[in-house]
C-alpha positions as CSV (number, residue, x, y, z in Angstrom):
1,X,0.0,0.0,0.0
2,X,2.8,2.3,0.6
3,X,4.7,2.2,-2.3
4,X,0.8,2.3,-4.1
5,X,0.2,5.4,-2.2
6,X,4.2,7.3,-3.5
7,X,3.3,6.4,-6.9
8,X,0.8,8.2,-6.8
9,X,2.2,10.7,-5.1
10,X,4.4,11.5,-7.6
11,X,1.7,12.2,-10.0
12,X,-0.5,14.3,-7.6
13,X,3.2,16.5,-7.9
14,X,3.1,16.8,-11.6
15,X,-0.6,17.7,-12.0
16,X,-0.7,22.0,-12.8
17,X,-2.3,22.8,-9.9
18,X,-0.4,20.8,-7.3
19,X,3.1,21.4,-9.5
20,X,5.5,20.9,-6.6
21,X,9.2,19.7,-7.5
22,X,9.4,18.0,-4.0
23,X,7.9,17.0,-1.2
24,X,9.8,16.2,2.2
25,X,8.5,14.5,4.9
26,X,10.5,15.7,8.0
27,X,10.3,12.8,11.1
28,X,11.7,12.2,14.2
29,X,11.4,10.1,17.8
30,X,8.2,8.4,15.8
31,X,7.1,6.5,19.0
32,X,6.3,10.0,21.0
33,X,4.4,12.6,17.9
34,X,5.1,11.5,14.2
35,X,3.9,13.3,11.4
36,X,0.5,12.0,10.4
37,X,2.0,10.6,6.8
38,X,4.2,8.6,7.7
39,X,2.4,5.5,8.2
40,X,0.8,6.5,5.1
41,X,3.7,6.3,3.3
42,X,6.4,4.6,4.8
43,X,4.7,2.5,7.4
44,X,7.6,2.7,10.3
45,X,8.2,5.2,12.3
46,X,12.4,6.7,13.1
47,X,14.3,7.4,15.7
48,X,16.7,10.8,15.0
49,X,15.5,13.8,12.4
50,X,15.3,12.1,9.3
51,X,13.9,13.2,6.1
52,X,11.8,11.4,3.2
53,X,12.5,13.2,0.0
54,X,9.8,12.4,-3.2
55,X,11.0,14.5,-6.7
56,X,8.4,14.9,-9.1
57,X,10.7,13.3,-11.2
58,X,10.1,10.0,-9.7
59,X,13.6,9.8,-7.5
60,X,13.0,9.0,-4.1
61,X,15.9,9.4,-0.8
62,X,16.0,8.9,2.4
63,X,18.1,10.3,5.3
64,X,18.1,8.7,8.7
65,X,20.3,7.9,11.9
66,X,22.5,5.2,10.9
67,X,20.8,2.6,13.2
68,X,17.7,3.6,11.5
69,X,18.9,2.5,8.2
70,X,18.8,-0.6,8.1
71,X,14.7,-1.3,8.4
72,X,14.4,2.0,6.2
73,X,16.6,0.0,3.4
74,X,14.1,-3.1,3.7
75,X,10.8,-1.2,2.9
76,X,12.2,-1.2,-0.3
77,X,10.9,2.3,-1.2
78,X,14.2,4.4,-1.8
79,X,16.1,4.5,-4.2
80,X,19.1,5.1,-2.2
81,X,19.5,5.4,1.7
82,X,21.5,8.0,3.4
83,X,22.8,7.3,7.0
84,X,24.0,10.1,9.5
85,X,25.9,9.5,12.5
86,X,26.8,13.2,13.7
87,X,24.0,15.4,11.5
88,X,22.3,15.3,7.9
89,X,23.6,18.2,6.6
90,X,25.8,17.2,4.7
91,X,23.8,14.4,2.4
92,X,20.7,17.0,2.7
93,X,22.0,19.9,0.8
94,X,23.7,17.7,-1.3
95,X,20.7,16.0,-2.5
96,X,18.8,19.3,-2.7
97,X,22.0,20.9,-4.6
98,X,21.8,18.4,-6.5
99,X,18.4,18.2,-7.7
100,X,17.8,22.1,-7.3
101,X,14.4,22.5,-6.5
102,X,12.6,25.5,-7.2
103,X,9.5,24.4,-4.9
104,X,10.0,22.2,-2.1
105,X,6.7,21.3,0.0
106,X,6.5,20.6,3.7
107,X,3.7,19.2,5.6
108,X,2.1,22.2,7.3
109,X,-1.4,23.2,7.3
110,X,-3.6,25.8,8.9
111,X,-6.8,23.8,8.1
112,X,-5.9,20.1,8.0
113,X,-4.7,18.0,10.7
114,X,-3.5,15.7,8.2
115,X,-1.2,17.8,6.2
116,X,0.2,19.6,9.7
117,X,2.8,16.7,10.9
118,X,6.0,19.1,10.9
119,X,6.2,20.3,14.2
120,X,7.6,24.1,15.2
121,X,10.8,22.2,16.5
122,X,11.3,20.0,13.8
123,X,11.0,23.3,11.5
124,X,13.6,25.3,13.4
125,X,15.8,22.0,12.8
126,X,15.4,22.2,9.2
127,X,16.4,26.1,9.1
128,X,19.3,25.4,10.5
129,X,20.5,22.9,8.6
130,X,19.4,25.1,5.6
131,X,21.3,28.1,7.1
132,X,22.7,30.6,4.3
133,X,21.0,28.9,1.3
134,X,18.1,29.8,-0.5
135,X,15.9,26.8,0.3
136,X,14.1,28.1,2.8
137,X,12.5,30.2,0.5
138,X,11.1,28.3,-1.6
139,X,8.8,26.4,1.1
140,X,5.0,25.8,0.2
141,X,2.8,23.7,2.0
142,X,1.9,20.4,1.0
143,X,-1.6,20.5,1.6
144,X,-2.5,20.1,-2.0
145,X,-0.3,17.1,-2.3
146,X,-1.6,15.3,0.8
147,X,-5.5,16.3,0.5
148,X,-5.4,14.1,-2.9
149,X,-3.6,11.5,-1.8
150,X,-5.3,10.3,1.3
151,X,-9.1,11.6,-0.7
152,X,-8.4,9.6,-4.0
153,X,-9.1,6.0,-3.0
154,X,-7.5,3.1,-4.6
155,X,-10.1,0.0,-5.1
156,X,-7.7,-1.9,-2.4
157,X,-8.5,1.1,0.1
158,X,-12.3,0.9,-0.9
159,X,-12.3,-2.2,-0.7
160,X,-11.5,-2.3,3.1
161,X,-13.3,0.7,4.2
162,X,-16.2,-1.3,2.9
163,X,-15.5,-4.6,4.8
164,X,-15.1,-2.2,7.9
165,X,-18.9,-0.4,6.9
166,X,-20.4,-4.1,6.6
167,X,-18.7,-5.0,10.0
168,X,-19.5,-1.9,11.9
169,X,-23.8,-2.5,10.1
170,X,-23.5,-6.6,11.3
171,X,-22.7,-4.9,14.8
172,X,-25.8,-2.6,15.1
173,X,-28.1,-5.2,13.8
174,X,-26.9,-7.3,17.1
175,X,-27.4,-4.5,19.2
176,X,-30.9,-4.0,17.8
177,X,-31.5,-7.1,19.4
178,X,-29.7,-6.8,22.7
179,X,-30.9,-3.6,23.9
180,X,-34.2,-3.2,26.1
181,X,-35.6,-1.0,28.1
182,X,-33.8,-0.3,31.9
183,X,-30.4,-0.9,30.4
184,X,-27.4,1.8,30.6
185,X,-25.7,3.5,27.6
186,X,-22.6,2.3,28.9
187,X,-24.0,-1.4,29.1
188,X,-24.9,-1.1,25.7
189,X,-21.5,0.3,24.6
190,X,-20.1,-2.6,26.4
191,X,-21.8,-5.5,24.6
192,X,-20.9,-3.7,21.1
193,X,-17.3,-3.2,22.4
194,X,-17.2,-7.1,23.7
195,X,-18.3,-8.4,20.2
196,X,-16.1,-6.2,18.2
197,X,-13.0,-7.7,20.6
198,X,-14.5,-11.2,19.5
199,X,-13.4,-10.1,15.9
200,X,-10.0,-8.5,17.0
201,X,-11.2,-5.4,15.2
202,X,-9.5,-2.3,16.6
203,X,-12.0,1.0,17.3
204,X,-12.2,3.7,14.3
205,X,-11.7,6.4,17.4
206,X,-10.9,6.2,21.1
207,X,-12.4,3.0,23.0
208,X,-13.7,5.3,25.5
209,X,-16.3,7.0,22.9
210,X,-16.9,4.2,20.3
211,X,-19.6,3.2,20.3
212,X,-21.4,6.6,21.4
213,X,-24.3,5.9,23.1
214,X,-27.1,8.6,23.7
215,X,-30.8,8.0,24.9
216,X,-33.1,10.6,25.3
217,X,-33.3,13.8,25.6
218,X,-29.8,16.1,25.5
219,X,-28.8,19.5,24.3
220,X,-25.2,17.8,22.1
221,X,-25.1,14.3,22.0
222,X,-22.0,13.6,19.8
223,X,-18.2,13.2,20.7
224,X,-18.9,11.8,24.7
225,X,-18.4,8.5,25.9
226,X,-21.7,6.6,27.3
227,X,-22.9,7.4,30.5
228,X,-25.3,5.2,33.6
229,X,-28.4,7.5,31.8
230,X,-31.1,4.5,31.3
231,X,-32.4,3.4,28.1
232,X,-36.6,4.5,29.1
233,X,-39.8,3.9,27.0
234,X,-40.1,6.9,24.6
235,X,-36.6,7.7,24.2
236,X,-35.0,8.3,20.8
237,X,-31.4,6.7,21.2
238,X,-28.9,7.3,18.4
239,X,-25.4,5.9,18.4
240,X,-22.2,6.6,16.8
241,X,-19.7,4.0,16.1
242,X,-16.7,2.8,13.4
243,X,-14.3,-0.2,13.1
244,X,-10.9,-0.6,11.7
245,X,-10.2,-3.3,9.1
246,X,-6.6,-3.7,7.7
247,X,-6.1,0.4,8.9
248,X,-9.1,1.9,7.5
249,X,-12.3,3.1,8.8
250,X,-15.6,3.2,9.3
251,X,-17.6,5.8,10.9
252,X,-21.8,5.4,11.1
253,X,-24.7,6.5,13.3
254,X,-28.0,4.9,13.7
255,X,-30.9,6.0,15.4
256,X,-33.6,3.5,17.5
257,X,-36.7,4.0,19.7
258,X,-37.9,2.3,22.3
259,X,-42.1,1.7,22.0
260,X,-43.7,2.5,25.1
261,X,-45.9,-0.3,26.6
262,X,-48.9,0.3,24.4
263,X,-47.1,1.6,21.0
264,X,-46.5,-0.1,17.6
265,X,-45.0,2.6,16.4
266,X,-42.9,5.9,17.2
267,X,-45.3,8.9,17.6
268,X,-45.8,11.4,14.7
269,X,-43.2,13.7,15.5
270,X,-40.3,11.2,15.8
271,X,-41.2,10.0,12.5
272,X,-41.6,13.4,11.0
273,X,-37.9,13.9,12.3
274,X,-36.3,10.7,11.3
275,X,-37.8,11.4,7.8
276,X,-36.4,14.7,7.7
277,X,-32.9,13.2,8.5
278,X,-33.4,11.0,5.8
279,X,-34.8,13.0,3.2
280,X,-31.7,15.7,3.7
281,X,-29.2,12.9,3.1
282,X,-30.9,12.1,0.1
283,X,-31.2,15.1,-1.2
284,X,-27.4,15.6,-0.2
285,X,-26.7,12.3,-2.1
286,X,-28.1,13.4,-5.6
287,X,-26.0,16.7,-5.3
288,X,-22.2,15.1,-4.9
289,X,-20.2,14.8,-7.7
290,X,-16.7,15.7,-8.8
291,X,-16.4,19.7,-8.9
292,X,-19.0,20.8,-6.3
293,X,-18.3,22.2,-3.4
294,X,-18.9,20.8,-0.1
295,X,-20.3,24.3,1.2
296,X,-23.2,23.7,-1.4
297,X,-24.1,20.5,-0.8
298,X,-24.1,21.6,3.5
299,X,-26.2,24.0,2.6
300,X,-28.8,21.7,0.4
301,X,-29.3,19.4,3.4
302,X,-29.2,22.4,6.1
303,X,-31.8,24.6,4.2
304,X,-33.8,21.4,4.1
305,X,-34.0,20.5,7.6
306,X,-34.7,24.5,8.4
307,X,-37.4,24.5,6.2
308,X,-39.2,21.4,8.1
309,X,-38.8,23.6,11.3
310,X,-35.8,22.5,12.9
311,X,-32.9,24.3,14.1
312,X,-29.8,24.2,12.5
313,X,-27.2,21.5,13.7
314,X,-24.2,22.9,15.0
315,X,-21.4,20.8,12.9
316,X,-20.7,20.4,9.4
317,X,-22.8,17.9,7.7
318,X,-19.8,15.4,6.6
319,X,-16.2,14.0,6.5
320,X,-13.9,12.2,4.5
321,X,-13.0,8.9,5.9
322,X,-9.9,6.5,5.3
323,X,-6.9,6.2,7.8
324,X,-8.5,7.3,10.4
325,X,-12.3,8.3,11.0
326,X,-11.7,12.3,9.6
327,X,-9.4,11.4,6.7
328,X,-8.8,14.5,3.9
329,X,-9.4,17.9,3.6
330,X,-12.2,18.9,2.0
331,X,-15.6,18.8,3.7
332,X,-19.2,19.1,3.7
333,X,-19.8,21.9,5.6
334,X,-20.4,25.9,6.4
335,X,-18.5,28.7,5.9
336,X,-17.7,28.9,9.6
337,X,-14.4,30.1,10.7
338,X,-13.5,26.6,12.4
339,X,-13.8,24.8,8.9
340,X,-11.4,27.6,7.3
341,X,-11.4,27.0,3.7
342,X,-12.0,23.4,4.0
343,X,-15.6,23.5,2.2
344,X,-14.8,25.3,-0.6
345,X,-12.1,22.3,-1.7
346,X,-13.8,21.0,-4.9
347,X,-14.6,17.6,-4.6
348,X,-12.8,14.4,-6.4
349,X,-13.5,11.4,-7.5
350,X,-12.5,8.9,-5.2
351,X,-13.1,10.4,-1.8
352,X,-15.2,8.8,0.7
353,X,-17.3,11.1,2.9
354,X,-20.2,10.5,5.2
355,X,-23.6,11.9,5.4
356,X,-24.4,12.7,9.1
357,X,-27.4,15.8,9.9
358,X,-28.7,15.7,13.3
359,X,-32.0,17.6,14.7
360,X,-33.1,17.4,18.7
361,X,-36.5,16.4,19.6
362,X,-38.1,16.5,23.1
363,X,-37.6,12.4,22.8
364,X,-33.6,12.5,22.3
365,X,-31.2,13.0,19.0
366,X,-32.4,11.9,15.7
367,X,-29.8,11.3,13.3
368,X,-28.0,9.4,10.4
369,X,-24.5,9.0,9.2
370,X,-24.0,7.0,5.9
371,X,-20.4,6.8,3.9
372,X,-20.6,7.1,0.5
373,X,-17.7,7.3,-2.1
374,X,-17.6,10.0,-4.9
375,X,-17.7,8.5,-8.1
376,X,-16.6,10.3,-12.3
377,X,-19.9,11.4,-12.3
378,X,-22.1,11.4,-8.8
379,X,-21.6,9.4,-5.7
380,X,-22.2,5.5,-4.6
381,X,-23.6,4.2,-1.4
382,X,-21.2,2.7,0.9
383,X,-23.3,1.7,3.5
384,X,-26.8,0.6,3.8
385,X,-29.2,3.4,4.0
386,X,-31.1,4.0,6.9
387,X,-34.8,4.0,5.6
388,X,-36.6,2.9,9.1
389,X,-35.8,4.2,12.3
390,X,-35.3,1.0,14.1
391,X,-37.4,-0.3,16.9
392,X,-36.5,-1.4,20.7
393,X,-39.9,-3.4,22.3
């Protein structure tokens, strides 16, 4: 996968609008903060400042501390390995003299966590190595670079986001059938976390919040661990949970509600709400394709939900998903400060986002996420649509 991943790499770097001569991944002491690519694209981790060089040309060098080069040497990836026992500074500038790049582009990013691995320290490192050249100058950020690589899924990378979605849908549908009334949200998290251990399946997200369990009524309901809140007759619970499968994620909510002793079905408004959920992912759904912006298609399933006279949810409506459970750059979301220019990224082919609006009800949180991938000319279902809003007796 890795050397899948540099390949194309190198051609994201010789596309016009990412034209970047090279791109320099700057590690070091892997074990303690590492730079979010690296077990993208080299899949080990170092021990002293090291540096993973990619020309657009299609060379590719490595320098690390010389007892680092030895593993480095047997990922088969480079083709040559540089090892340091004092500093790099020598076999850096060299290379760079070398090759003269006029742009070189470093991992740092205002707006995505996943292109923002080079640290302040590291940084200062690399400007004094670089003292008295002109390299520092030609710095860009390799945002561009790093957005399309880990959005443009591969059919390999599809294929086990997918086994983790079918995984992660086999999981709810036994929970469906555990849960009953006078149980605890973190009872339920518990038996979903027990079978998931069965399958020696890792969480998309910290064990402590996946699953996400909420029941009733609550004012957020998203990103909090379960609590001893009871599971009562006429509550609306929703949960929020992922699995990893061969490093790649899932990430999906359901919503359920428990019949009180003489209901067969959920009162008017609860189904008025879980129809509005689903009718804005649908409409969301028709509206993705390459080129669109994710601010637009927000605003198709926000306006929507407004309309039916809920208030607005108070997160962007989706995310891409891969590596980890928010994967990419662009989004489906506002033009709120906190999303920076992340919604107004064009969207690929390739890219897997969810789906995931959210309105409150006097009964509890009603709301959907779905994972969908975009395809050359609209989108594909991932997962299984919610059409039902599924029923606890």
């Amino acid at each position: 996968m890795e050397k899948e991943k540099i390949k194309q790499a190198i051609a994201i770097m010789n596309e016009p609008d990412t034209d970047t001569d090279l791109w320099m991944v700057v590690d070091k002491e892997s074990e303690l903060m590492t730079d979010p690519i690296m077990d993208f694209i080299i899949g080990t981790g170092v021990t002293w400042l090291s540096f993973f060089m990619f020309f657009k040309t299609g060379e590719k060098y490595a320098i690390v501390g010389n007892l680092d080069i030895e593993k480095t040497k047997r990922l088969e990836i480079f083709d040559d390995v540089f090892a340091y026992k004092g500093s790099p500074k020598d076999d850096l500038l060299r290379i760079l003299q070398k090759h003269n790049p006029k742009k070189i582009a470093l991992d740092y990013s205002t707006d995505s966590p996943t292109a923002d691995g080079l640290t302040y320290g590291k940084y200062l490192s690399l400007l004094e190595l670089m003292k008295n050249t002109d390299y520092p100058n030609r710095f860009i950020s390799s945002e561009g670079i790093i957005a399309k690589l880990r959005g443009r899924k591969s059919q390999e990378e599809i294929r086990r986001i997918k086994k983790a979605i079918d995984v992660t849908l086999d999981l709810y549908y036994k929970a469906s059938d555990f849960m009953k009334p006078g149980m605890t949200e973190k009872e339920v998290a518990h038996y979903i976390t027990q079978e998931r251990l069965k399958l020696g399946l890792p969480s998309s997200w910290e064990e402590e919040a996946c699953p996400s369990v909420f029941t009733g009524p609550q004012e957020t309901g998203a990103h909090s661990g379960p609590t001893d809140k009871i599971l009562e007759r006429g509550h609306v619970i929703n949960m929020d949970f992922g699995v990893k499968v061969e490093k790649y994620c899932s990430d999906l909510q359901r919503t359920w509600y428990i019949l009180r002793e003489n209901e067969t079905e959920p009162p008017a408004e609860v189904k008025k709400g879980f129809e509005t959920i689903v009718k804005s992912i649908e409409m969301a759904f028709n509206a993705l394709k390459p080129g669109v912006k994710g601010y637009d298609i927000d605003k198709i399933a926000r306006d929507y939900i407004i309309s039916q006279g809920y208030k607005d949810y108070q997160h962007g409506l989706g995310h891409q998903v891969g590596r980890t459970a928010h994967d990419g750059s662009a989004m489906l979301a506002p033009d709120w400060e906190r999303y920076g220019k992340l919604p107004f990224i064009p969207i690929e082919e390739g890219q897997v986002f969810t789906i995931e609006p959210r309105l409150y009800l006097p009964q509890g949180v009603v709301t959907i996420e779905e994972m969908v991938v975009i395809t050359k000319d609209g989108a594909k279902w991932l997962s299984s649509p919610q059409k039902e809003i599924y029923l606890v007796h």
